[in-house]
C-alpha positions in Angstrom: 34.3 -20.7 -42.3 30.7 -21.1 -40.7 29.8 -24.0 -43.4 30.6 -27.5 -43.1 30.2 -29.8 -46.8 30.6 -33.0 -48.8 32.0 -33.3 -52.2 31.8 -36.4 -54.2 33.5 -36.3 -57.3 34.8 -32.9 -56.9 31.4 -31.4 -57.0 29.3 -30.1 -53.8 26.9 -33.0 -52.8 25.5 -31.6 -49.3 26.1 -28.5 -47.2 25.0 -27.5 -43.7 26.1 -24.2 -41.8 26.7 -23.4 -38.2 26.0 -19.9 -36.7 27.6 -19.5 -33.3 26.4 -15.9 -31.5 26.6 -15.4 -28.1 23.7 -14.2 -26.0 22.7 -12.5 -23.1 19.6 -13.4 -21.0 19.5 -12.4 -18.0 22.9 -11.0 -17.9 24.6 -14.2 -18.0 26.3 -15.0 -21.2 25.2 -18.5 -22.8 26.8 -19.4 -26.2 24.1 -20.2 -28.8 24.1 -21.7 -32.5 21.6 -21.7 -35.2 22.1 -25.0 -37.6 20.9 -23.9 -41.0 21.1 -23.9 -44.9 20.7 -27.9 -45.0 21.2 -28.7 -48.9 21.2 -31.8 -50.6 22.2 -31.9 -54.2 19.1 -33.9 -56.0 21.6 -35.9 -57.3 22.8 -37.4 -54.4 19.4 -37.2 -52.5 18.4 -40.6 -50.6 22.4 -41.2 -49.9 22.5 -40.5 -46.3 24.5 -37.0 -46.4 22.3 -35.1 -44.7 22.6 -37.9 -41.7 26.4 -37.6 -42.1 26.4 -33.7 -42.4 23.9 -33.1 -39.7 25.8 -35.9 -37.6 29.3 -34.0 -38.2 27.6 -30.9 -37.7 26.2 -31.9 -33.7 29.3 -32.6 -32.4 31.4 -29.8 -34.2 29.2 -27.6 -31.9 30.6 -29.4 -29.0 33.7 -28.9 -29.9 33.3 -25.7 -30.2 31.6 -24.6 -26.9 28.4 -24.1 -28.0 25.7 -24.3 -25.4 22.6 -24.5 -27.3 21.9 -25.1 -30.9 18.8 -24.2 -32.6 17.0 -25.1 -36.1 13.6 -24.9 -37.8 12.0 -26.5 -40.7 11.0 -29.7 -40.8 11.1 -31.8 -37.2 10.3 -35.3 -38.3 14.0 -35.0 -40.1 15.8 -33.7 -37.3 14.6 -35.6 -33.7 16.8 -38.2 -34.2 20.0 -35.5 -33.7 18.3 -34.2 -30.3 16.4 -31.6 -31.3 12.9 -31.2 -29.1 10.1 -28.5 -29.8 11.2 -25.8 -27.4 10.2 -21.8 -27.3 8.2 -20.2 -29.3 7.7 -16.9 -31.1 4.2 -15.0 -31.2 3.1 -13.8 -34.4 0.3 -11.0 -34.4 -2.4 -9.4 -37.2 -2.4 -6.4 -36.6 -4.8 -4.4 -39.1 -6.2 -0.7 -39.7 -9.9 -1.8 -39.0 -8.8 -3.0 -35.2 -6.9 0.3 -34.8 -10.1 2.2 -35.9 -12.6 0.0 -33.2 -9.8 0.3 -30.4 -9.2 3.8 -30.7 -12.5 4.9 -31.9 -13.1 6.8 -34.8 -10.6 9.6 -34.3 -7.5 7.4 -34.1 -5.6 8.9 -37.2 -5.7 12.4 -34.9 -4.2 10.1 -31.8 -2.0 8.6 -33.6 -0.9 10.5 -36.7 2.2 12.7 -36.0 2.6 11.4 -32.1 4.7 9.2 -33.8 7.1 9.6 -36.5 9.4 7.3 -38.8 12.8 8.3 -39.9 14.5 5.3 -42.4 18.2 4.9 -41.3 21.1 3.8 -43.0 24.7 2.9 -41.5 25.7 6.4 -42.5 22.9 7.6 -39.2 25.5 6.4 -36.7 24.3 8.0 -33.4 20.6 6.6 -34.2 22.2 3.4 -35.2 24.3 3.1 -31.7 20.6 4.5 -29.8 18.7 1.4 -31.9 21.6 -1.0 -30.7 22.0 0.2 -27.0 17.7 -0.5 -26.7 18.7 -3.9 -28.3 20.8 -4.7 -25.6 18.5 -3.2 -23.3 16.3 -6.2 -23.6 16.4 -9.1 -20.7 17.5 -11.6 -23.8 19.2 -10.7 -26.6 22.5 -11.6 -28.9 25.1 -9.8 -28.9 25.7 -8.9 -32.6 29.7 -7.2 -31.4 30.1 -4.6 -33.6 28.1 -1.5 -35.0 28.1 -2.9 -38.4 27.0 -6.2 -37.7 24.4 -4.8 -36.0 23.4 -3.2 -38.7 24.1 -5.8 -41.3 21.9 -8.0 -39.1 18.8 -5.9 -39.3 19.0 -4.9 -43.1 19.1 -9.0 -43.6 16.5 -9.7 -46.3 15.9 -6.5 -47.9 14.7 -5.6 -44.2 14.7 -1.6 -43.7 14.9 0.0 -40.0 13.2 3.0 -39.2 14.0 4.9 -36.1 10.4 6.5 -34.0 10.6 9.5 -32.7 8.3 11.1 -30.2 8.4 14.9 -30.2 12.1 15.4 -31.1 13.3 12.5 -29.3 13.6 9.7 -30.4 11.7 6.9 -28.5 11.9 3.3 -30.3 12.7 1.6 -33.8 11.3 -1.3 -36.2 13.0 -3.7 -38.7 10.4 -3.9 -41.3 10.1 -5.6 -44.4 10.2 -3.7 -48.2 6.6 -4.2 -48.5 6.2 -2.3 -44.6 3.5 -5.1 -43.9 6.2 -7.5 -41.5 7.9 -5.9 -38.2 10.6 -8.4 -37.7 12.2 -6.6 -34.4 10.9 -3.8 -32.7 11.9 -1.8 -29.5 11.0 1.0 -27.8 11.9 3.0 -24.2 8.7 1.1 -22.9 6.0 -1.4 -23.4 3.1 1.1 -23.6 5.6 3.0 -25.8 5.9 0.1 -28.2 2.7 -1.0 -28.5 1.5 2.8 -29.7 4.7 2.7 -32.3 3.4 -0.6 -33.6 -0.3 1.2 -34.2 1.1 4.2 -35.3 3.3 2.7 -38.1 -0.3 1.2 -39.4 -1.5 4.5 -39.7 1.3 6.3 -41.0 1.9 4.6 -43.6 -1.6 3.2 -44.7 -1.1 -0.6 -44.2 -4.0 -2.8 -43.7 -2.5 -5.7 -42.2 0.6 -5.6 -40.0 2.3 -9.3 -39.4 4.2 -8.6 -36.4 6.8 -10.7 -34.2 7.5 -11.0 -30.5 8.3 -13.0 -28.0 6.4 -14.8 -24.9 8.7 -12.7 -22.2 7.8 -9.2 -23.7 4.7 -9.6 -21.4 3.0 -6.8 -20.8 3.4 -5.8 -24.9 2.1 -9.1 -25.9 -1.2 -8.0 -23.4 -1.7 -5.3 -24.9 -1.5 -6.3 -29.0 -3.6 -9.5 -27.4 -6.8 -7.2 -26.6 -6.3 -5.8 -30.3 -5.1 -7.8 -32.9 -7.0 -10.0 -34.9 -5.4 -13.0 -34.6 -2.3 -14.7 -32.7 -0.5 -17.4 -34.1 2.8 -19.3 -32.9 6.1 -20.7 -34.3 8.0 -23.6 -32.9 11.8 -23.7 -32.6 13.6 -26.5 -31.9 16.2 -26.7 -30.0 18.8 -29.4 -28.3 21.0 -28.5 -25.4 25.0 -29.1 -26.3 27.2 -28.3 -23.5 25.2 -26.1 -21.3 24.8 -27.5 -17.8 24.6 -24.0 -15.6 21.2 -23.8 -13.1 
């Protein structure tokens, strides 16, 4: 139901998808799409589809309410629908050696067992509804309705989520790739909070390079993995406002 395609010959010649979600930011509600999983068959490449998919694809977002839509990959195909280069997402590297020069040489004993990792499943419902309730806790974030679809959201990609706990309590949780080397979405109860969950997870579990993913409003986190990590790098969205005309 989200996909939209074209069939020539009774076979699938293009296909494009669109993702409606809403989301909160700020506590208003703004209805957003992601436009994705363009395909061309190579045998109809060079036909114009993805013009007439892409086209079909804009205004079926209209119809449909949406007030923003979003899409990555690559722009040069895609400013002619609207699109513009719009928000970004910080990517940090974040690796054992920086914990070690930040803390000093006895970071394993601050860090190791102040924080601890539990892995989840959907089975861990009261820590599932405490990782979605700091979801929603967040200044901007979608709404992903349900429990399960939280859930299902989060395990996207082989992705595993592991709940931290400080003490007894718990106080946080990742979404972290199979290899444990890419935090995808993290929260915690604070900033300062966070940030020592990010370094901890590092030490617990041995990795030496930590790709981690924020974005440019979770200030005062992004300051602090800023004085530490070894390197910052950036990804462009791209985005073109539908319907949305609010101030």
């Amino acid at each position: 139901s989200k996909h939209r395609s074209i069939e020539i010959d009774g076979s699938l010649a293009a296909v494009t998808g669109i993702y409606p979600f809403k989301t909160m930011i700020c506590g208003e509600e703004v209805t957003f799409a992601t436009i994705g999983n363009v395909a061309t068959s190579p045998a109809h490449q060079g036909k114009g589809l993805m013009s007439r998919i892409m086209s079909h694809c804009v205004e079926d977002a209209k119809k449909m309410g949406v007030d923003v839509a979003r899409l990555g990959g690559q722009r040069q195909r895609y400013n002619r629908f609207g699109f513009e280069n719009a928000g970004l997402t910080y990517i940090h590297t974040l690796t054992a050696k920086n914990i070690n020069e930040y803390f000093g040489s006895i970071s394993k004993e601050k860090l190791e067992n102040t924080i601890t990792f539990k892995k989840i499943t959907f089975e861990d419902t009261a820590l599932l509804e405490y990782c979605m309730k700091l979801h929603q806790s967040s200044n901007m974030y979608v709404d992903r309705l349900t429990l399960k679809r939280f859930y299902k959201t989060l395990s996207a990609w082989k992705k595993q989520t592991f709940v931290a706990f400080e003490g007894n309590e718990p106080c946080g949780y990742i979404c972290v790739s199979p290899e444990k080397n890419i935090i995808t979405e993290h929260r915690a109860e604070n900033p300062s909070l966070e940030f020592k969950m990010l370094c901890s997870w590092v030490v617990e579990n041995g990795v030496d390079s930590l790709t981690i993913y924020s974005a440019p409003f979770e200030v005062k986190l992004n300051e602090s993995l800023m004085k530490i990590c070894r390197a910052l790098q950036w990804d462009i969205s791209d985005i073109v406002e539908i319907t949305y005309e609010k101030e």
